[in-house]
Structure formats: structure tokens, C-alpha cells
PyMOL CGO cylinders between C-alpha atoms (Angstrom):
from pymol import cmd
from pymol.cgo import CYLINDER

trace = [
    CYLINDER, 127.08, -64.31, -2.01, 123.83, -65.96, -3.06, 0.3, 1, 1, 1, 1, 1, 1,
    CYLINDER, 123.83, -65.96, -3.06, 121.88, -65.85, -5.66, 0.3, 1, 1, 1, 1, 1, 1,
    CYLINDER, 121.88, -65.85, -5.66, 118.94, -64.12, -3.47, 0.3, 1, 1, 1, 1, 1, 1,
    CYLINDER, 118.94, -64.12, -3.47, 121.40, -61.64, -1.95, 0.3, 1, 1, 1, 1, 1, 1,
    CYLINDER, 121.40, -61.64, -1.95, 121.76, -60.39, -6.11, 0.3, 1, 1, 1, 1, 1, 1,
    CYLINDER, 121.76, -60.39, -6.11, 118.29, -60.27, -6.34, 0.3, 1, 1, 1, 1, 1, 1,
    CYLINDER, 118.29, -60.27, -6.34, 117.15, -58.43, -3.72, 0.3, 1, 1, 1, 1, 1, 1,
    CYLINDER, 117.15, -58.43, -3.72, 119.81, -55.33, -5.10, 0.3, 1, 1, 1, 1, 1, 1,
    CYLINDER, 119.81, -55.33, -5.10, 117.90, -55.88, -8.67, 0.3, 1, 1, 1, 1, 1, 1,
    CYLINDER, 117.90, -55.88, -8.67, 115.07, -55.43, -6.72, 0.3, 1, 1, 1, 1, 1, 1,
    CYLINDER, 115.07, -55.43, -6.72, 115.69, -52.47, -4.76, 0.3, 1, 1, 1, 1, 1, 1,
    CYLINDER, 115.69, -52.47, -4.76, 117.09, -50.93, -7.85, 0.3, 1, 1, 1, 1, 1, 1,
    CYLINDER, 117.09, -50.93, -7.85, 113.82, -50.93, -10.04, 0.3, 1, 1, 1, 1, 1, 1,
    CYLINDER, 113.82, -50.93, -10.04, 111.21, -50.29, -6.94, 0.3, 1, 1, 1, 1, 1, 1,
    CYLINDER, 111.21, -50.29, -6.94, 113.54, -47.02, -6.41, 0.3, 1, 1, 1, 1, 1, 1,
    CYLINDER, 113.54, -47.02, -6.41, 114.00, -46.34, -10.37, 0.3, 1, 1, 1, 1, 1, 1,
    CYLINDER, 114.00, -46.34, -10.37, 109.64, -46.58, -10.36, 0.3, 1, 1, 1, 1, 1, 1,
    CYLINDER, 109.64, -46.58, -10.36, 109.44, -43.85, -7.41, 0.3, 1, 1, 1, 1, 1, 1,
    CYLINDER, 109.44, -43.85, -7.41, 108.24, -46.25, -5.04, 0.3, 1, 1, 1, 1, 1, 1,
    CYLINDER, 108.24, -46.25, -5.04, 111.05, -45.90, -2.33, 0.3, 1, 1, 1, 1, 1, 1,
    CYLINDER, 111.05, -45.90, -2.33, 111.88, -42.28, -1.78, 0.3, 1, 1, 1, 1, 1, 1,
    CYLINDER, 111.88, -42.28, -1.78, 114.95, -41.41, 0.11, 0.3, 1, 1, 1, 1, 1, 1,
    CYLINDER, 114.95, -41.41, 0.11, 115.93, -44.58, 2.51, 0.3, 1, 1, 1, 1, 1, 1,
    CYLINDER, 115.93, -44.58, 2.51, 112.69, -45.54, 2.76, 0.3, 1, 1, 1, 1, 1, 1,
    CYLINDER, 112.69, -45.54, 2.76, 111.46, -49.57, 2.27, 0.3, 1, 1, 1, 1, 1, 1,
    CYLINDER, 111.46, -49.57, 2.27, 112.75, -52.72, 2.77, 0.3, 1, 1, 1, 1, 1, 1,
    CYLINDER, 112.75, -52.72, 2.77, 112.88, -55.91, 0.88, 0.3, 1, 1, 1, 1, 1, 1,
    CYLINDER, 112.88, -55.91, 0.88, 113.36, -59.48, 2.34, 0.3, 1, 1, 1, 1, 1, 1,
    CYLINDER, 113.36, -59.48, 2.34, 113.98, -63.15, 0.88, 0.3, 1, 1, 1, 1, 1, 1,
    CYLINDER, 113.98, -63.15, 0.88, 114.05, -66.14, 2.72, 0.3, 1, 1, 1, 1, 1, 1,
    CYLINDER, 114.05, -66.14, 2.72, 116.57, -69.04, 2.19, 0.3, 1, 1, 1, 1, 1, 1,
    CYLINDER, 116.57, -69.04, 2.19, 115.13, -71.94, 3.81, 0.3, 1, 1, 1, 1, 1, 1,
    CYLINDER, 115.13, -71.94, 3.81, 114.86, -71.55, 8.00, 0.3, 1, 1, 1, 1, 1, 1,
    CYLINDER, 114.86, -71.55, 8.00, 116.42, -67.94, 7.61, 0.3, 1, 1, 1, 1, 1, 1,
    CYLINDER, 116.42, -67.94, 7.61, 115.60, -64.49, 5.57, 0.3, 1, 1, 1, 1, 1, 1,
    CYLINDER, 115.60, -64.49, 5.57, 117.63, -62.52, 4.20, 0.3, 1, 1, 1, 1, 1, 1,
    CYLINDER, 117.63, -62.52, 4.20, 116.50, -58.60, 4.57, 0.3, 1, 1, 1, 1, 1, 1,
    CYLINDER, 116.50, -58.60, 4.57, 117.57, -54.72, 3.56, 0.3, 1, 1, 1, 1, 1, 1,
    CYLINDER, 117.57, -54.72, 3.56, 119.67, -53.24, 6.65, 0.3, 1, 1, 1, 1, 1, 1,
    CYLINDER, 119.67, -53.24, 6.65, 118.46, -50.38, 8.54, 0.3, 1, 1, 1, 1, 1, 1,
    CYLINDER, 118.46, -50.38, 8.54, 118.47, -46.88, 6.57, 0.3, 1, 1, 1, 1, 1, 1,
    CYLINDER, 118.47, -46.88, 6.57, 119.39, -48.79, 3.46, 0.3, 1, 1, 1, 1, 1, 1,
    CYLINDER, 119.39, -48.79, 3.46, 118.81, -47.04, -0.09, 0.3, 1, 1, 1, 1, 1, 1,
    CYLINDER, 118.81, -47.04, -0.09, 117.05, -49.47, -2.04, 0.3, 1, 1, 1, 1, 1, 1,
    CYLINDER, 117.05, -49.47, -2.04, 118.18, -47.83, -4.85, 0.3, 1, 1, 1, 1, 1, 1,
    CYLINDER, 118.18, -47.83, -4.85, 122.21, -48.95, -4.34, 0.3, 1, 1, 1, 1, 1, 1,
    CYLINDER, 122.21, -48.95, -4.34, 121.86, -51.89, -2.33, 0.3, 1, 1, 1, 1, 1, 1,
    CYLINDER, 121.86, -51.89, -2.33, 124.91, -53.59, -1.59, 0.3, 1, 1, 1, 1, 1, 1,
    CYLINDER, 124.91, -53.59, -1.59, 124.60, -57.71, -1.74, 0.3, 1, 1, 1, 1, 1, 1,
    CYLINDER, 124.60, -57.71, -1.74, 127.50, -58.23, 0.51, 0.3, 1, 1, 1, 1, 1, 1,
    CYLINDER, 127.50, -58.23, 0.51, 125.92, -56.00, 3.05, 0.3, 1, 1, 1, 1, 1, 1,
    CYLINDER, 125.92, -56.00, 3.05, 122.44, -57.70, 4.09, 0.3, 1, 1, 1, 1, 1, 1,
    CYLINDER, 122.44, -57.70, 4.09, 121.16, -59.03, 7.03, 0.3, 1, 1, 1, 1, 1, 1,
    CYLINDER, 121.16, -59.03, 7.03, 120.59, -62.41, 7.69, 0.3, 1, 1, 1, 1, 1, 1,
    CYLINDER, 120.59, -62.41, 7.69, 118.03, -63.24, 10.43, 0.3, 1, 1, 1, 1, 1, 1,
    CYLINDER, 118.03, -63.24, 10.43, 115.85, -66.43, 11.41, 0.3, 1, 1, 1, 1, 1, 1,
    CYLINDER, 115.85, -66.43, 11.41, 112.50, -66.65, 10.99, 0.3, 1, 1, 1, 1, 1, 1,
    CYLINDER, 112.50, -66.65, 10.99, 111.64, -65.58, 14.49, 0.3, 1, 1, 1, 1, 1, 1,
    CYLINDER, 111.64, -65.58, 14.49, 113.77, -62.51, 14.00, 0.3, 1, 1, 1, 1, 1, 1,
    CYLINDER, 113.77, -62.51, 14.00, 116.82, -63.62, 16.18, 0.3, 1, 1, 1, 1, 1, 1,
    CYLINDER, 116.82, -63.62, 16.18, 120.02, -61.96, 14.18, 0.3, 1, 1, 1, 1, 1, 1,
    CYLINDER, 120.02, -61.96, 14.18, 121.97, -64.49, 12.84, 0.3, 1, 1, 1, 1, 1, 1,
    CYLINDER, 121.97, -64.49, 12.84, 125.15, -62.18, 11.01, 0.3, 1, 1, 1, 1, 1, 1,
    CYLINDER, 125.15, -62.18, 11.01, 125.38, -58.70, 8.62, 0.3, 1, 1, 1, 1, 1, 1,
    CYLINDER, 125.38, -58.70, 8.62, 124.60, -55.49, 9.53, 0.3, 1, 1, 1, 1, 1, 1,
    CYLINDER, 124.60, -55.49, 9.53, 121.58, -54.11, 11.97, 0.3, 1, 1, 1, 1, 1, 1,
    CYLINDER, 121.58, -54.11, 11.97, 118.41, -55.54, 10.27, 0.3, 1, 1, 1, 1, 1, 1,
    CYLINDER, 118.41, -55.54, 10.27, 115.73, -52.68, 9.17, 0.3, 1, 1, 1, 1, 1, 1,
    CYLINDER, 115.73, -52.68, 9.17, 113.12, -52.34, 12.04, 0.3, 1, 1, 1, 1, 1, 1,
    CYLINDER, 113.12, -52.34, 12.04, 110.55, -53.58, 10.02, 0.3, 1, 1, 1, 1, 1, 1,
    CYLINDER, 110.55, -53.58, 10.02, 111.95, -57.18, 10.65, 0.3, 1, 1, 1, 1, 1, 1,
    CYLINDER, 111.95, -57.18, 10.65, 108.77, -58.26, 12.35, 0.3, 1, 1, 1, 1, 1, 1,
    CYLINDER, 108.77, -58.26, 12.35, 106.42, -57.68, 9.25, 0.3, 1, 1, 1, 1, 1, 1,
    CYLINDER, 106.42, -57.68, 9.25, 108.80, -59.74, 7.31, 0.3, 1, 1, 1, 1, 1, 1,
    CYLINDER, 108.80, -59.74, 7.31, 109.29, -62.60, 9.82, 0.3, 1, 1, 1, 1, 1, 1,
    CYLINDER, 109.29, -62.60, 9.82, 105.00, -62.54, 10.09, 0.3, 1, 1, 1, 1, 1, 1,
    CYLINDER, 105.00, -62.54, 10.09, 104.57, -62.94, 6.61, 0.3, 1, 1, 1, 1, 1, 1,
    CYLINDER, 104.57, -62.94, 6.61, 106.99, -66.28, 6.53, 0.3, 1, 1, 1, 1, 1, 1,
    CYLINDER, 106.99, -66.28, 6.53, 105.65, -67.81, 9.23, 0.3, 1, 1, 1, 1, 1, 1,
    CYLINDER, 105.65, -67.81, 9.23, 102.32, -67.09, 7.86, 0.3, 1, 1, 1, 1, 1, 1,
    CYLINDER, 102.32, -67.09, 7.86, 102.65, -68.66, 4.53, 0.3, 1, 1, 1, 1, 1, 1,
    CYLINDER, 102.65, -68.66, 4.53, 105.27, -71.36, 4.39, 0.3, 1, 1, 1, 1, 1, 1,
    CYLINDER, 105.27, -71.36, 4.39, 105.34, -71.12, 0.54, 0.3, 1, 1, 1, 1, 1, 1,
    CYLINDER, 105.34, -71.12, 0.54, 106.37, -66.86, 0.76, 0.3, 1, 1, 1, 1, 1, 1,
    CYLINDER, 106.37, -66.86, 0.76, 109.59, -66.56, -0.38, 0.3, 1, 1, 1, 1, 1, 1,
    CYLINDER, 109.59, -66.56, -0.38, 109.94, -62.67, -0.39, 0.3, 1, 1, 1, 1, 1, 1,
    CYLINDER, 109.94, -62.67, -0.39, 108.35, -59.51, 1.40, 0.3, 1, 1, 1, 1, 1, 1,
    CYLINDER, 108.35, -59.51, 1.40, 108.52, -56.11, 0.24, 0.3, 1, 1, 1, 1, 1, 1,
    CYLINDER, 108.52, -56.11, 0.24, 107.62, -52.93, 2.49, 0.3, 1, 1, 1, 1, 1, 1,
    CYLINDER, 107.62, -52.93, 2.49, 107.44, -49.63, 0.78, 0.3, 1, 1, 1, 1, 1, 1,
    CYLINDER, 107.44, -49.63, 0.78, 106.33, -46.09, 1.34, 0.3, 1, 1, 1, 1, 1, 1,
    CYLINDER, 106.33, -46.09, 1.34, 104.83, -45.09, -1.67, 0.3, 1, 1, 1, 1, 1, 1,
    CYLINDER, 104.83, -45.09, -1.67, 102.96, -42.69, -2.32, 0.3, 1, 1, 1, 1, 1, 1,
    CYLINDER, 102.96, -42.69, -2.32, 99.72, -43.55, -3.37, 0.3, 1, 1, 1, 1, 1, 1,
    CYLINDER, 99.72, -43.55, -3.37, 99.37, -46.47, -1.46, 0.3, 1, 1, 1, 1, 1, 1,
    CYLINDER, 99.37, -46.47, -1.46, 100.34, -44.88, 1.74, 0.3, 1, 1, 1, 1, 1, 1,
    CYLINDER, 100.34, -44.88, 1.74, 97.72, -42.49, 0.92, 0.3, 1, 1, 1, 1, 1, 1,
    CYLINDER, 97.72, -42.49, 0.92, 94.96, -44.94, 0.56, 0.3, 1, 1, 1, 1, 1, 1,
    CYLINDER, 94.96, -44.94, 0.56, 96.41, -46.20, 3.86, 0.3, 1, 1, 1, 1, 1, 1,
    CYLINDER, 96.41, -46.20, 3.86, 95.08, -43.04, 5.90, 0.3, 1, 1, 1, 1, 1, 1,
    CYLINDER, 95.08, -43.04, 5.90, 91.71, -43.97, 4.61, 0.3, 1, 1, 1, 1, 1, 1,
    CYLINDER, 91.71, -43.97, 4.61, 88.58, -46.16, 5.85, 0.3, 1, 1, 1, 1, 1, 1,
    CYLINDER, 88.58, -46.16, 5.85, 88.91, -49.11, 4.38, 0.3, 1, 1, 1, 1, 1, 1,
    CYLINDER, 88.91, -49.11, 4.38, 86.48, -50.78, 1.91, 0.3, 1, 1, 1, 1, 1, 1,
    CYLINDER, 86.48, -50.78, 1.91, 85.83, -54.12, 3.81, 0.3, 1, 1, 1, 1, 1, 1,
    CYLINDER, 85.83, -54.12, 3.81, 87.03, -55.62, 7.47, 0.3, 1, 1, 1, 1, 1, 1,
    CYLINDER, 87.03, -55.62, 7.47, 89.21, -58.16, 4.76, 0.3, 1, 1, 1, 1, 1, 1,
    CYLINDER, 89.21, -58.16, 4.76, 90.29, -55.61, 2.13, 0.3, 1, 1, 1, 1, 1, 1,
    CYLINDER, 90.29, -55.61, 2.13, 90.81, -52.13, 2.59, 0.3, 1, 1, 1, 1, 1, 1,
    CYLINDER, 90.81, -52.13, 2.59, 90.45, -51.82, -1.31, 0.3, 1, 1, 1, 1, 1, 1,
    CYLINDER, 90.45, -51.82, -1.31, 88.43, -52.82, -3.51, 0.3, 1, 1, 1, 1, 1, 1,
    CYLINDER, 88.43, -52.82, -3.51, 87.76, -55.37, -6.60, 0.3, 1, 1, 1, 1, 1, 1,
    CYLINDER, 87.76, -55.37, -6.60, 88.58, -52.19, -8.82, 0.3, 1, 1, 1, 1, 1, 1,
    CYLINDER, 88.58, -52.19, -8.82, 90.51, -53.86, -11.97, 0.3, 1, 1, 1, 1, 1, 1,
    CYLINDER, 90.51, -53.86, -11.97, 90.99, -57.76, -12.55, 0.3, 1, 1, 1, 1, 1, 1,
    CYLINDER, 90.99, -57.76, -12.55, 95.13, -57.15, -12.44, 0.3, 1, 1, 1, 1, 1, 1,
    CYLINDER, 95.13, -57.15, -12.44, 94.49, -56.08, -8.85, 0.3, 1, 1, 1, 1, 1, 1,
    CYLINDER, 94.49, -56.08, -8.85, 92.90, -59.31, -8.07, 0.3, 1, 1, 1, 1, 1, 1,
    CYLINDER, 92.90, -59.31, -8.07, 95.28, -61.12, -10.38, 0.3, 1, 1, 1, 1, 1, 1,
    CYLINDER, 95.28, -61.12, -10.38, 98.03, -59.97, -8.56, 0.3, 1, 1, 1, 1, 1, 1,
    CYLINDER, 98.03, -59.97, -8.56, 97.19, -58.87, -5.39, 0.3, 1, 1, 1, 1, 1, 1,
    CYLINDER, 97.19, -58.87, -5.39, 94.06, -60.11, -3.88, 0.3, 1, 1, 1, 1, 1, 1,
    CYLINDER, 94.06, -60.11, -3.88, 92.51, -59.10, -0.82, 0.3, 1, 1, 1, 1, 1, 1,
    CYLINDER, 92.51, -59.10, -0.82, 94.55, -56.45, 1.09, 0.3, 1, 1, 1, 1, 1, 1,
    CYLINDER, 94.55, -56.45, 1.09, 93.37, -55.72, 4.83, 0.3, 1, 1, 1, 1, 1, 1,
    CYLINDER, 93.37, -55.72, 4.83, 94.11, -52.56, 6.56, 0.3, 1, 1, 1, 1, 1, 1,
    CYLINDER, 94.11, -52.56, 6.56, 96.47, -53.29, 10.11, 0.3, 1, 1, 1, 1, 1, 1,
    CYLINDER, 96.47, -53.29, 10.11, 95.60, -50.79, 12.80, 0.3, 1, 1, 1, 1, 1, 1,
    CYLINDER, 95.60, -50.79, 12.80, 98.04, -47.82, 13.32, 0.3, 1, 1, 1, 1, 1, 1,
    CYLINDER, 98.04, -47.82, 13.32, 101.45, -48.91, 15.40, 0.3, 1, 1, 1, 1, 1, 1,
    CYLINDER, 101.45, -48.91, 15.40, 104.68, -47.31, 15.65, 0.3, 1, 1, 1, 1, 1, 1,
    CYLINDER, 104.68, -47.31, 15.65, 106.92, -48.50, 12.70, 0.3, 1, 1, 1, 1, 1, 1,
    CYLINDER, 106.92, -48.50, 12.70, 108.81, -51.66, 13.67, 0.3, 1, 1, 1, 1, 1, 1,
    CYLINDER, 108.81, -51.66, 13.67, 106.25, -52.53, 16.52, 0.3, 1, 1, 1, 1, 1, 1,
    CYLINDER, 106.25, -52.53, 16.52, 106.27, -56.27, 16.93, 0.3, 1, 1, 1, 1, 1, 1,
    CYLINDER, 106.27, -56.27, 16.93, 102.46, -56.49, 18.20, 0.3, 1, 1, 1, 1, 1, 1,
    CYLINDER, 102.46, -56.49, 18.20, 101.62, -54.98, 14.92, 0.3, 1, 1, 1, 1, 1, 1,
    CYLINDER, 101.62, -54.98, 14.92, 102.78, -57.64, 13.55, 0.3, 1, 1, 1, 1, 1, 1,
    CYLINDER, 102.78, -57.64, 13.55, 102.03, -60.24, 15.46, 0.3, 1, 1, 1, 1, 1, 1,
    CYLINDER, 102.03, -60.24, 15.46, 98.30, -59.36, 14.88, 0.3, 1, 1, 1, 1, 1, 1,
    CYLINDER, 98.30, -59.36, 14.88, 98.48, -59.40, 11.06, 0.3, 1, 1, 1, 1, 1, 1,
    CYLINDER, 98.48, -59.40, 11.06, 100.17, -63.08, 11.89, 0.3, 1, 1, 1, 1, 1, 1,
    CYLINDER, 100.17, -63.08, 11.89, 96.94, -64.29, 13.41, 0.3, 1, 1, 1, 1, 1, 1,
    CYLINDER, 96.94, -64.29, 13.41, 94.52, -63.18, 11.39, 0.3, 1, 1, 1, 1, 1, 1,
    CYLINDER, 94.52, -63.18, 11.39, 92.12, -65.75, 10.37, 0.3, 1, 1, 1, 1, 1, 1,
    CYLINDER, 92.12, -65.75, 10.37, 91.87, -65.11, 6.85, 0.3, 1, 1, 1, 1, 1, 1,
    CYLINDER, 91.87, -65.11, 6.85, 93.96, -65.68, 3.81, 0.3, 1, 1, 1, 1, 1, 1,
    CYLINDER, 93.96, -65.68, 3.81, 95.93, -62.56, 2.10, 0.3, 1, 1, 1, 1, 1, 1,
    CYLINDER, 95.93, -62.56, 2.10, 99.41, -61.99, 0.76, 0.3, 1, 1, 1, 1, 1, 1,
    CYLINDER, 99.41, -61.99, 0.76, 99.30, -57.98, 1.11, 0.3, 1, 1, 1, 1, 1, 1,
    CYLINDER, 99.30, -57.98, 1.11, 98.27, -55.19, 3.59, 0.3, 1, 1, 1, 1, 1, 1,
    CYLINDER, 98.27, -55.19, 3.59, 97.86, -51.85, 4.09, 0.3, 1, 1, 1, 1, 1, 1,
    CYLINDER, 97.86, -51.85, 4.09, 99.40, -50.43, 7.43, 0.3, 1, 1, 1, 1, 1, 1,
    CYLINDER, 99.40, -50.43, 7.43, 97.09, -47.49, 8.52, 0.3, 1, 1, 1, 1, 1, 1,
    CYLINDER, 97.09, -47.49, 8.52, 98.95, -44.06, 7.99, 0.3, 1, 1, 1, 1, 1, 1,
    CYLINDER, 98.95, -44.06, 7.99, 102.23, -46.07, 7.29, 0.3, 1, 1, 1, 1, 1, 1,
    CYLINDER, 102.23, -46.07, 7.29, 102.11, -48.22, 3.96, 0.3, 1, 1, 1, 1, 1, 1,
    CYLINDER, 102.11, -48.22, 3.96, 102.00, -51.22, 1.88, 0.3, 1, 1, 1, 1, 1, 1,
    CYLINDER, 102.00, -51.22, 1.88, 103.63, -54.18, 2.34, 0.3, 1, 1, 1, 1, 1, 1,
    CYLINDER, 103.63, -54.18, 2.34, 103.12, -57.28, -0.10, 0.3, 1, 1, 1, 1, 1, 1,
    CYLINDER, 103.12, -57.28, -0.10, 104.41, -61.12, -0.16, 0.3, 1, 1, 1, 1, 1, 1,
    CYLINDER, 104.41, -61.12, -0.16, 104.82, -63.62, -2.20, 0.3, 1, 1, 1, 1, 1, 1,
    CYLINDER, 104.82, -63.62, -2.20, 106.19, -67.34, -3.92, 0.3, 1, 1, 1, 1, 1, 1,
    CYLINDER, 106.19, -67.34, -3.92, 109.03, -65.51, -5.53, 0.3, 1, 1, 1, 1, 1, 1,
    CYLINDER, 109.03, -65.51, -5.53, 110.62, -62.02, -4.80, 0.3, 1, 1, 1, 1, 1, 1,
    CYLINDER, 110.62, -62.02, -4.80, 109.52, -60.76, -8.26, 0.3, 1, 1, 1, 1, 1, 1,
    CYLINDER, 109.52, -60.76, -8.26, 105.99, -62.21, -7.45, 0.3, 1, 1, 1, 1, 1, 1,
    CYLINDER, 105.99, -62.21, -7.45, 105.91, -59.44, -4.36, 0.3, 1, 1, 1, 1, 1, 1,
    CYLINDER, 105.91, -59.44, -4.36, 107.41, -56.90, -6.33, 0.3, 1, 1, 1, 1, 1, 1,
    CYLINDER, 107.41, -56.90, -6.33, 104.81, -57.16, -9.15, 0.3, 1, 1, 1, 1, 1, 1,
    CYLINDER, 104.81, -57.16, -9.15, 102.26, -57.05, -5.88, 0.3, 1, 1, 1, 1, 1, 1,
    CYLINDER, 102.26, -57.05, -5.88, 103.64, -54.12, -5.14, 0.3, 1, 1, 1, 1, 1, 1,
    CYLINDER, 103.64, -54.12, -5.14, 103.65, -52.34, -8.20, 0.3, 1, 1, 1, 1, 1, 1,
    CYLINDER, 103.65, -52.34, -8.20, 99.89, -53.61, -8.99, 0.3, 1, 1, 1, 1, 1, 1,
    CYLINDER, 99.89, -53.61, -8.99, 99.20, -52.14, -5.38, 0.3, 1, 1, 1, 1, 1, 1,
    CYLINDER, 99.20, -52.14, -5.38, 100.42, -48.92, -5.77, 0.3, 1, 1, 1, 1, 1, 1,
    CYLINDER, 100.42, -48.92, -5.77, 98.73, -48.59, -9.08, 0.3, 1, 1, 1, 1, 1, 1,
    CYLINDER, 98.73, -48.59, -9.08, 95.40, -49.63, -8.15, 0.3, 1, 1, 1, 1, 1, 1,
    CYLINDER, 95.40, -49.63, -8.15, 95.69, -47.16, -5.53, 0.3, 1, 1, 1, 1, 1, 1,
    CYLINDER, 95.69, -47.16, -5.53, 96.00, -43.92, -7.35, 0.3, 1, 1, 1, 1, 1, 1,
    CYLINDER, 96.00, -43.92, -7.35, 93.36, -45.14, -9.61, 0.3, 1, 1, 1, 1, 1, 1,
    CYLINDER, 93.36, -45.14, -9.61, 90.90, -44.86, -6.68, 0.3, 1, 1, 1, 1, 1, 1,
    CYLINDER, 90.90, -44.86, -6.68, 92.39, -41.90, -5.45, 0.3, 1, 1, 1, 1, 1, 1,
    CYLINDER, 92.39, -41.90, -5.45, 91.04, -39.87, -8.85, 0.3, 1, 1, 1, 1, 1, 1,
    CYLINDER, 91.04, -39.87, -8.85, 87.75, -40.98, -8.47, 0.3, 1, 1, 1, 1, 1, 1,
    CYLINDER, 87.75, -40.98, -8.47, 87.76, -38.63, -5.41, 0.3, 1, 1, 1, 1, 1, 1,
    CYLINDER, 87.76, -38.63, -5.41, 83.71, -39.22, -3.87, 0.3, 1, 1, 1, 1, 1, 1,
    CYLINDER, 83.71, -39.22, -3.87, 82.48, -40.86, -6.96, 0.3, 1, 1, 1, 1, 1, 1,
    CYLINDER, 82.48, -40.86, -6.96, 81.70, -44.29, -6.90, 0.3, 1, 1, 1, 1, 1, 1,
    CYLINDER, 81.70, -44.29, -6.90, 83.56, -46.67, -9.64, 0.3, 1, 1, 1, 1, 1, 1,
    CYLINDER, 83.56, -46.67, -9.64, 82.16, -49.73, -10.99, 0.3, 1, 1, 1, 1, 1, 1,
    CYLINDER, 82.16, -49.73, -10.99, 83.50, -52.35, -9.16, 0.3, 1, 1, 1, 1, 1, 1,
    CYLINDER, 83.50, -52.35, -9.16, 84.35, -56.32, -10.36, 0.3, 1, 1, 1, 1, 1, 1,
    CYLINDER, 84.35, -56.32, -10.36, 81.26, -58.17, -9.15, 0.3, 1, 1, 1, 1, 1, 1,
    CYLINDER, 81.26, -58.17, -9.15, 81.70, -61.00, -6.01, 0.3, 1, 1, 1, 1, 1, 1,
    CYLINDER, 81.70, -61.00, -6.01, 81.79, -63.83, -8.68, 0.3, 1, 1, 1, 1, 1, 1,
    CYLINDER, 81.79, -63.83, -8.68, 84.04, -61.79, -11.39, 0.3, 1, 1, 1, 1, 1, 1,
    CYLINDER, 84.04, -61.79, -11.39, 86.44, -61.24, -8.35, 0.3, 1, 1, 1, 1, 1, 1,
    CYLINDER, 86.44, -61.24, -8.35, 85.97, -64.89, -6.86, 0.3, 1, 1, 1, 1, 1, 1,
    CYLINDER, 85.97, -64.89, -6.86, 86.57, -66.61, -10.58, 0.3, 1, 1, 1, 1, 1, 1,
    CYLINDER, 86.57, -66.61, -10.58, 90.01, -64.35, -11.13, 0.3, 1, 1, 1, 1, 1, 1,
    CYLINDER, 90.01, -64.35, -11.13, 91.19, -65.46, -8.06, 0.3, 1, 1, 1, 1, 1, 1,
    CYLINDER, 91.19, -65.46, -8.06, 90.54, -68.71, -8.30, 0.3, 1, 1, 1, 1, 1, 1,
    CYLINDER, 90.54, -68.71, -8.30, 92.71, -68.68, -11.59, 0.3, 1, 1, 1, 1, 1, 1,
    CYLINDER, 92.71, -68.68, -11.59, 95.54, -66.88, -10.30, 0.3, 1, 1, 1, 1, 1, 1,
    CYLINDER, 95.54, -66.88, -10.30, 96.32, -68.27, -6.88, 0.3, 1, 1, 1, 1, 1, 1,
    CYLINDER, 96.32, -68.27, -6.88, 94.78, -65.29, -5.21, 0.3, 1, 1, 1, 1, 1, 1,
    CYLINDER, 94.78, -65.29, -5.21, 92.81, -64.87, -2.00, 0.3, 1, 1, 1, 1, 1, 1,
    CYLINDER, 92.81, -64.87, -2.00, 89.53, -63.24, -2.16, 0.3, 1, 1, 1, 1, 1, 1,
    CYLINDER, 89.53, -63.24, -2.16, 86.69, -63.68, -0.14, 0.3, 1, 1, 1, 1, 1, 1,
    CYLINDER, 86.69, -63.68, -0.14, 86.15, -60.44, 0.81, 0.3, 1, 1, 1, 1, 1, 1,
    CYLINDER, 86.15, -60.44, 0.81, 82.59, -59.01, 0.38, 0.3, 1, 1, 1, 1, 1, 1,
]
cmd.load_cgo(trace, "trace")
């Protein structure tokens, strides 16, 4: 077993010990050079087993383990997005899948500059038109988009969230979901909001992409 297959099963372990993946729900991926590791189908995060994960290339061809989770496609669009991701996570939680089923703020962010740990952490998040979970043309437009992010919101589905290290994503995740409820509470009144250049100047210190206006 590797180190990453060890990780992944921390990982699953705290996301489901926060809330964040109720029932079977979410799946969590790693990559190991030219291949990714990633959560089998109807897999409890919460008791993942590191001996039982799938191993697939980056174009999603199964390479040996158990029947990947559907979502395989997000995962796989992420890598070949970003050379430098090294993990994905997809969860259905709550809040975040909430803000999902709303209008989003901007074409490049469908949330806001609300608190400087969102932009820290997160960055600019863009909202992916509705498909069917596990639909690869879903995917494969998030893939081309021409603009820099390391999280999205999939309408009416949930977040997903990359990044250099597996607990870089998970943080992204965590900072995601939590931003999230804070804008649910504000119901239809209007928050102050980081400024473009507050937003642009946090980014730039934390390796985050923002550009949305």
C-alpha cells in the first residue's frame, strides 16, 4: 500500500467525522504520478479501506481495484487541468450544495470575496451547469474553461475542490463549506464584501486565483 492510499482513509475519516459526507456520499482522489488513485463507488468515506481503492489513469481508463466512483471524470479534469493538483475532493455537503442551487455571484465565482480565508484558501469558485452526476461532458467543460480556479460549485449537485496536496483540497473544502453557510444567514441582506484589490492582494499571497469581478 502507499503512502497516498493511507491518506486518502485519514481523509475520508475527518471530512465524514465534520458532517461533510453523509451516508456514502463523496469521493476523494490522489494522483501518483501518470495515474490517480480514487474512493470506489458507494464507498463510506468515513471507513475507507486503503487496500480497496481504485487506481485509474489520468484519462479515466481503469487500471486495477474495485469499480471507480462515477465521479471519475471530475477528478481526471481537475489533473489534467493543473499539472501541479495532487488531490480532488467531491462532497455533498450541506451548505455548499445549497449555495449550489443558487445564481451565482459572478460568470467566474459563484461566491463571493466574503472573508479573506475564503480567498486564502479557496479562490474563485465557478458554478458548472446542471448534468447528471458522473456525466463526462460536465466535466469536460469545467476542463476547458479559460480561466484559472482550483474549486467549483456543480449546480444543484455540490462542491468539489483541488489542490497541491490532498490536505490542501481538504482544507478547500472545509473553507468552502464554511463560507457557504455564512452567506446563507445573511438571507436577502447584502454583506460587506473584500474589495477587488483586498481580494486580488490575498491571492496573490497565497497562490490563489482571483480575478473575478
Amino acid at each position: 500500500m502507499s503512502e497516498a492510499s493511507h491518506e486518502l482513509a485519514a481523509a475520508g475519516a475527518r471530512l465524514a467525522a465534520l458532517g461533510l459526507s453523509p451516508g456514502s456520499s463523496g469521493n476523494l482522489s490522489a494522483r501518483e504520478g501518470d495515474r490517480m488513485l480514487i474512493t470506489p463507488t458507494g464507498a463510506d468515506l468515513a471507513s475507507l479501506d486503503p487496500e480497496r481503492l481504485s487506481r485509474l489513469d489520468l484519462d479515466g481508463r481503469h487500471v486495477d481495484g474495485p469499480k471507480p466512483s462515477k465521479e471519475y471524470p471530475l477528478h481526471c479534469a481537475f489533473y489534467r487541468r493543473d499539472a501541479g493538483t495532487r488531490a480532488v475532493v467531491h462532497l455533498h455537503s450541506r451548505q455548499a450544495t445549497a449555495l449550489s442551487c443558487l445564481p451565482p455571484w459572478s460568470e467566474r465565482s459563484a461566491v463571493p470575496p466574503l472573508t479573506p480565508y475564503f480567498v486564502m484558501r479557496v479562490g474563485q469558485t465557478p458554478l458548472i451547469p446542471y448534468a447528471e452526476p458522473g456525466d463526462a461532458g460536465q466535466a469536460e467543460r469545467m476542463e476547458r474553461l479559460a480561466f484559472g480556479f482550483r474549486a467549483a460549485l456543480l449546480q444543484n449537485h455540490g462542491p468539489v475542490t483541488a489542490g497541491v496536496s490532498l490536505a490542501k483540497a481538504v482544507d478547500a473544502a472545509v473553507e468552502l463549506e464554511e463560507v457557504a453557510g455564512l452567506l446563507l444567514l445573511f438571507g436577502a441582506r447584502a454583506p460587506r464584501l473584500l474589495e477587488p484589490e483586498e481580494a486580488g492582494a490575498l491571492a496573490a499571497r497565497y497562490g490563489t486565483e482571483w480575478d473575478a469581478a
